[in-house]
Each structure stands twice: as C-alpha cells, then as structure tokens.
N, C-alpha and C positions, 0 to 999 in steps of 0.2 A: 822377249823377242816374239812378237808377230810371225806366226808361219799357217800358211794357206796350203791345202795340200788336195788335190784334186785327185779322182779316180773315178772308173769305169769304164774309161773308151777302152774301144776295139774296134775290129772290123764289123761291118751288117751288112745286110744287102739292102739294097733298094726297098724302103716300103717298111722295114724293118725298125726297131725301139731299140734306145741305150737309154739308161739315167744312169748320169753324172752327180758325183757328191763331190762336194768339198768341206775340209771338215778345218776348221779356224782353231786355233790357241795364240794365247798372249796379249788377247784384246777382249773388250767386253763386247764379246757378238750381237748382245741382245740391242746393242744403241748403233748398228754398223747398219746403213744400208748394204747389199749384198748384190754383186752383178758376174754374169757372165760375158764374156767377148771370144772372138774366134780369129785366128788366121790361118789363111790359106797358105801355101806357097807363092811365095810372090807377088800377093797382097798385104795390105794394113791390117793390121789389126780391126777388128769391128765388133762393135755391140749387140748383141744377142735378147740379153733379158736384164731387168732389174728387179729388186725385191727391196722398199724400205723396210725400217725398222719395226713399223706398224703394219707392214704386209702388203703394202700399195706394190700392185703391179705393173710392170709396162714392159714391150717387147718391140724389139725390130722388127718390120712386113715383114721378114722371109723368115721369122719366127713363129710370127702370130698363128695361132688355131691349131698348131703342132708342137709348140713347145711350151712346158709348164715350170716355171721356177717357183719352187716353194724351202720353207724354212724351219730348221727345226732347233728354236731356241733351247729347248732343252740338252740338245746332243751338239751345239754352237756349230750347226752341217747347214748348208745349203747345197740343194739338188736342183737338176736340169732334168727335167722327161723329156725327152724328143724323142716323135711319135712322127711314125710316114717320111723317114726318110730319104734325103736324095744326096744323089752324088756329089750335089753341089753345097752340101754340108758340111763334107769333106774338111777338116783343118784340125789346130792345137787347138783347144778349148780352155781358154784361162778364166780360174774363180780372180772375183776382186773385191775390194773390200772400203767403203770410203762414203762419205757425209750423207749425201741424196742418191734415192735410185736414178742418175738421169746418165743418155749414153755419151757423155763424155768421156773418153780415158782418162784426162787430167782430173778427173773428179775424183780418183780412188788413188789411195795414198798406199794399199798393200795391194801386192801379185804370187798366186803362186805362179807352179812352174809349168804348168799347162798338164794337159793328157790328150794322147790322140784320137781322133775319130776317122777311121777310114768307113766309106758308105762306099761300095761294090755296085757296080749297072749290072 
C-alpha cells in the first residue's frame, strides 16, 4: 500500500522559511517522479514544483527563485524549501507521486493528505 505523508507546515510570517518533507512507502521512490501542489481555500488545486526521477527540475512562476524541491532517494523523502514567504502561499500542500515531473494533476497516480501552511502579513 502506497502512502505519502507530508510534514512541516505551520504558521510564519511574511519573509519567513518552512521546508516540507514527504516521506513515501509502498512504491519504489527511486523510479517516481515526485511533485508538489497547493490549495488555497476556495481555489483548485495547483502545481507548485516537480522533481523527476533523475532530479530534472521545474516550478510554477509564483514558485520559482523561492522554492526548492529536492530528493532524497536514500530516506524515499521529498522536500519543499520555501524561502520569502507571502501571504499568498497560504494553502494545504499536498506531496504526489506519478510517471513525469510535469504539472498536471492527472499525471500522479498517489496523494497524500496534505499539511498546512499559514503565512501571517
């Protein structure tokens, strides 16, 4: 059984850093591209970062130059740095798990169950 299990959010203030882990069993990590997405309230869901399996990265604009998705095949984690946060960061952060880094939702076949991220003005 597949399970994704996400941690680290909290509250920060403005300007302020979290990294987020997710830490994967039941699948062979090392062949999974690896992705983050976010919802706000009241919005969709959205794509954040991706990580192939050979480490190719890509990011959403309101990602890029602030957030870093890296991999740690040996401990089957992927992590989120977000750095200079802003309010508008604000949402659930769900790990996912599926074929190619690209931001599709449809493209990841595993979800966990999110973790929150409050960012404070």
């Amino acid at each position: 059984q597949v399970q994704l299990v996400e941690s680290g959010g909290g509250l920060v203030q403005g300007g302020g850093s979290l990294r987020l882990s997710c830490a994967a069993s039941g699948l062979s990590f090392s062949n999974y591209a690896m992705a983050w997405f976010r919802q706000a309230p009241g919005k969709e869901r959205e794509f954040v970062a991706a990580i192939s399996a050979s480490g190719t990265t890509r990011y959403a604009g309101s990602a890029e130059g602030r957030f870093t998705i890296s991999r740690d095949n040996a401990k089957n984690t992927v992590y989120l740095q977000m750095d200079s946060l802003k309010p508008e960061d604000t949402a659930v952060y769900y790990c996912a798990a599926g074929v190619r880094n690209v931001p599709s939702k449809s493209s990841y076949g595993y979800w966990g169950q999110g973790t929150q991220v409050t960012v404070s003005s």
